[in-house]
N, C-alpha and C positions, 0 to 999 in steps of 0.2 A: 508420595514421591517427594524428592529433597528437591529443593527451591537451588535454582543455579545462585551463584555470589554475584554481591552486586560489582561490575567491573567500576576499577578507580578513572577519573577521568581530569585531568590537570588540564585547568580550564585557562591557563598563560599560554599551553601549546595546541591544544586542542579542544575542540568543537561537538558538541551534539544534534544530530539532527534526526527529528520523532516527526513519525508521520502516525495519524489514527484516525479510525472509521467511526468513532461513537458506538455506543451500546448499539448492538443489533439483535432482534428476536429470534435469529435461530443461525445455525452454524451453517457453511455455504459460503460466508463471508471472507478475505481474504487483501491486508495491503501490502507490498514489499516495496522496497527503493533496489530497483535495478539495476541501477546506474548513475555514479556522480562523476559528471566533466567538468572542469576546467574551461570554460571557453571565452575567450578574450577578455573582458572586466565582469565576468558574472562564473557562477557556480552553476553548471544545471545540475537539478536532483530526478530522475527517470525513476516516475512512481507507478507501480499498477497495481489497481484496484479490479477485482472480481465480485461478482453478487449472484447468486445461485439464481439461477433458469429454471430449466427444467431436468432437475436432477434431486436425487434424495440427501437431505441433510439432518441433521441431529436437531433438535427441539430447544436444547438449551440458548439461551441468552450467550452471547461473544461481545466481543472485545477486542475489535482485530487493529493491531498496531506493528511497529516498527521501530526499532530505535537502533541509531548506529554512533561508535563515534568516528571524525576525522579529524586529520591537522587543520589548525586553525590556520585563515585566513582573511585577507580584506577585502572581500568581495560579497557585492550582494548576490543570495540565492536565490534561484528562481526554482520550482520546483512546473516540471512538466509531467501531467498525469494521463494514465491511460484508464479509462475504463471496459470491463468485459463482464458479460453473461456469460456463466459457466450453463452449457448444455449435454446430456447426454444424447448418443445416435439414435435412439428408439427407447422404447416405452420397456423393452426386453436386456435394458441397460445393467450390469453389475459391478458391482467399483475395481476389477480388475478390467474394464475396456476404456478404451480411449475414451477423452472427452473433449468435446468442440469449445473454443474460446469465440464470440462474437463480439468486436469490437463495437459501443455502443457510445463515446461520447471521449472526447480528449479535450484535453483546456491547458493552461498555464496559469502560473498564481504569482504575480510578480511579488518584490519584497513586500510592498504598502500595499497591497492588494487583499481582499474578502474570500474569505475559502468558495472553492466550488460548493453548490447547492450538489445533498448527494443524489441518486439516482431515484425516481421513484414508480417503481415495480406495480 
């Protein structure tokens, strides 16, 4: 498959912000940025994080990241993160049925702040 182009990013008006999970051993894995506010002197960035339960996933090694750009700004970011166990209903589960999100740990990361420890399954 062809490689998407890498978008231009003019860093006098605009800003990058990357979120990522570290190598993980098998697919299941999952981060997106949900949501970026505005709120009073700070940026929030609305992050969630999934990690596979009990549900079938691919074998290979992943890489689950996120990269967005936005207008720059003078404000420090604070990124608020949600974490979820992806589960299927039963054991007679097939990836055309619904699947359950278990909310399992939330944090915030101020600017000088230490990343969250990630979950450990």
């Amino acid at each position: 498959s062809e490689a998407y182009p890498i978008p231009e990013v003019d860093f006098s008006s605009h800003a990058v912000i990357a979120v990522f999970m570290g190598g993980r051993p098998s697919g299941g894995y999952h981060i997106s940025i949900k949501r970026i506010t505005n709120v009073g002197n700070e940026i929030i960035v609305n992050v969630k994080e999934t990690y596979p339960g009990r549900i079938a996933t691919t074998l290979a090694f992943t890489w689950p990241h996120h990269i967005i750009k936005i207008e720059r700004v003078q404000k420090p970011i604070v990124f608020e993160v949600q974490q979820f166990l992806v589960h299927a209903h039963d054991e007679n589960w097939n990836p055309y049925d619904e699947i359950m999100y278990e909310l399992v740990g939330e944090h915030r990361v101020e600017p000088s702040g230490d990343p969250p420890e990630p979950i450990n399954l």
